[in-house]
N, C-alpha and C positions, 0 to 999 in steps of 0.2 A: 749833754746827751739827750736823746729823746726816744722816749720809749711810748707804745701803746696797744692796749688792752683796746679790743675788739670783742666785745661783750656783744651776744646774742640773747634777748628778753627774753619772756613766755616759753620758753624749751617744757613741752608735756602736756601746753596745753591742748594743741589736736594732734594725732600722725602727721598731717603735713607739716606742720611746725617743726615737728621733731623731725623729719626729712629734708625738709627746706635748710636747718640750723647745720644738720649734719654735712648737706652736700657746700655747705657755706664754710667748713672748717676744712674739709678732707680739700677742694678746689681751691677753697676760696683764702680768704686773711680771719675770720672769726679765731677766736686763742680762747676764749672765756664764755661762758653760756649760764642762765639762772633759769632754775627750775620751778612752775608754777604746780607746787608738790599736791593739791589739791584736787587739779583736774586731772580729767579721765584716762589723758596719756602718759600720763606725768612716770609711772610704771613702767610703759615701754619705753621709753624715753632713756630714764637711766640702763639700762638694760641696753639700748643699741648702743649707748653712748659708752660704755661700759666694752662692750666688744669691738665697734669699730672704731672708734675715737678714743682709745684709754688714755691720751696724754691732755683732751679737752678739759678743763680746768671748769668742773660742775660747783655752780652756789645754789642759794636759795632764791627766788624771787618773792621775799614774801607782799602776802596776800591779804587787806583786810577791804577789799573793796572786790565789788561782782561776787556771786555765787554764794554757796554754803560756808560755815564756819568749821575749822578741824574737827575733832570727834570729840568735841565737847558738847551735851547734850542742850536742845534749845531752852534757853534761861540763865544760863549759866555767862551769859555774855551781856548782859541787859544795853549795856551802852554801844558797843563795838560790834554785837551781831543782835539784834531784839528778834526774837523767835528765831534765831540758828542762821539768820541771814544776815550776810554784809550788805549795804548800800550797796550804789549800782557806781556811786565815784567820788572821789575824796572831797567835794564842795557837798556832798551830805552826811560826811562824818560829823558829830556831834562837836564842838565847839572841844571838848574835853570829855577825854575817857580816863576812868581809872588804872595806874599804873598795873594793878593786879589782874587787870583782861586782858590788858595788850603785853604784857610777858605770859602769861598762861594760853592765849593762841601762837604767838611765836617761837617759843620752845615746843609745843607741841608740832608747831610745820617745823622745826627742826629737828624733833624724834624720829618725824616719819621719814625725813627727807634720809637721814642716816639707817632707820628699818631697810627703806628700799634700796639705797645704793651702800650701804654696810661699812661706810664710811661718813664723817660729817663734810657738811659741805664746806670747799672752799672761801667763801665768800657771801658776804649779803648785798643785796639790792630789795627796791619793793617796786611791786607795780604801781601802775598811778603814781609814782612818786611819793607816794603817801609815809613813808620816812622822813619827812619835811614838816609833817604833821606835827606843831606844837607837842601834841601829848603822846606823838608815836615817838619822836626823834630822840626822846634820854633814854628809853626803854630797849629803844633799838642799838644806841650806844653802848646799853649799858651790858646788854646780853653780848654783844658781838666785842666787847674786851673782854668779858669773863671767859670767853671762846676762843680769843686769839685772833678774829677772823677780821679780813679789811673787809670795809665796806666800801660803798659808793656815797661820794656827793652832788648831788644832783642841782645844787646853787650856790654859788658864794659865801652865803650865811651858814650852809650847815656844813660845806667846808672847814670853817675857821670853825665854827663848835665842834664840830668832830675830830677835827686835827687836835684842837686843846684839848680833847676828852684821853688823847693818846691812843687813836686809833690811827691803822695804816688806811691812807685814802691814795688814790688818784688826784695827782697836779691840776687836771684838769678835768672838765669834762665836756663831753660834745655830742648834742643829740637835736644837730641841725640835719643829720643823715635819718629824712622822715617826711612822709609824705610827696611831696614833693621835690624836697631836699632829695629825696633817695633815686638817686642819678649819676652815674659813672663819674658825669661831669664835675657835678658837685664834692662826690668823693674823693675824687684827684686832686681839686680845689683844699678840700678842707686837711688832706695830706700835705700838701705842698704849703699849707699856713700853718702847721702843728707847729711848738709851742716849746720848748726845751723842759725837761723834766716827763713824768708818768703823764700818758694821758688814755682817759678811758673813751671810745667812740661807741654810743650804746645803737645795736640795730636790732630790727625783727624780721630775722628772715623767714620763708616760708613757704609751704606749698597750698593755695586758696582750696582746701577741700571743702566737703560740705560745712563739716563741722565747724571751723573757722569762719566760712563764707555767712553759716545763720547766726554766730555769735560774739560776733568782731564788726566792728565800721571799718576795721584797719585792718583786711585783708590780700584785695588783688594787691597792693603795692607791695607787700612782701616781698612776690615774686620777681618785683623790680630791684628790691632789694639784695637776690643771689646772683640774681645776674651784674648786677655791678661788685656787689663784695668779691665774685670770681671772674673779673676781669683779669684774663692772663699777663696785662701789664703792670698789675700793681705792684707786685712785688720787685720785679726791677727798679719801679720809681720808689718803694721804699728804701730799699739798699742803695740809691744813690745819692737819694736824700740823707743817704743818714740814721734814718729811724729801722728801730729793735722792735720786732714783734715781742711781746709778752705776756703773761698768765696772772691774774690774780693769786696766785703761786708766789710769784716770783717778787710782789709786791714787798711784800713788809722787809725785802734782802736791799731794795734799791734804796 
């Protein structure tokens, strides 16, 4: 059988994001979205998604790279945020951080993420990948079993460690739908090669507003991105292929 989670990244982090992800689930094939609870949309965000999408399947995307650190005050982070701030990308995270910074900023982006949407999140993911991170990846394991909550594996290595930790992951994952890859073409391609078992396709949809446009490299193609994800032919080629749309929800049943 094959199934697949169509995860939408950054949900919160500008309005067009959070419009771009919206019109990509209500049109489109997205099932699953992670919240970047930190930034400034991140508030409206659950809130639309809340009223117009209540079945979209909201996680965390946690956060230790770009921007400010939770509301934890600067000092309090010495390795993970030095003066309240994250590095700008996970090749200048410190070699090693202590387990006590990276669970004390994680649980705290999962407080808020549960203050704002008044429930916990579905699911974990991190931006940058940076759950892959040597000294991110047991902390992030270890929280998201004590939660219940699947996660994402974003390489083969942290698959087979996360799967032994006893965590629910996705069979596979696929995040060749990007840049360039983010193409009808490619899309139908990489459906028509899916893979028997759960498989997760992680996208960034979007709408280039200002915001995104001064604070992202990785903006106009968004927009490439809702137009292919709401290609009115996909979903016939899914149902003939074969393949189950499904929710980070529905993961840890399969």
């Amino acid at each position: 059988m094959k199934r697949l989670i169509v995860n939408a990244d950054d949900y919160g982090r500008t309005p067009g994001v959070n419009e771009g992800t919206l019109e990509a689930y209500v049109k489109g094939i997205v099932t699953s979205a992670t919240v970047m609870i930190l930034e400034p949309a991140a508030q409206e965000g659950i809130h639309l998604a809340r009223a117009a999408a209540p079945d979209l399947a909201l996680g965390l995307h946690f956060a230790v790279t770009g921007g400010g650190a939770s509301a934890n005050p600067a000092g309090t982070l010495p390795r993970l945020a030095p003066g309240g701030r994250f590095v700008r990308s996970v090749e200048e995270l410190p070699d090693r951080i202590p387990e006590e910074e990276i669970r004390r900023e994680l649980e705290a982006q999962i407080a808020l993420f549960e203050k704002l949407a008044g429930r916990p999140p579905t699911h974990l993911d991190s931006h940058h990948h940076s759950a892959v991170h040597v000294s991110v990846q047991p902390v992030f394991a270890a929280v998201a079993l004590e939660r219940g909550l699947p996660v994402r594996a974003a390489n083969s290595r942290a698959r087979g460690q996360l799967r032994g930790s006893g965590l629910h992951i996705p069979d596979h994952f696929i995040e060749s739908f990007y840049g360039s890859g983010a193409t009808a073409e490619n899309l139908r391609f990489v459906l028509a090669h899916l893979r028997e078992g759960v498989s997760e396709l992680m996208c960034h949809p979007g709408h280039p507003d200002e915001a995104l446009l001064a604070g992202s490299s990785y903006a106009r193609e968004r927009e490439q991105e809702i137009a292919a994800l709401c290609d009115p032919t996909l979903r016939e080629s899914l149902s003939a292929d074969g393949i189950e749309l499904i929710t980070f929800r529905e993961l840890a049943g399969c």
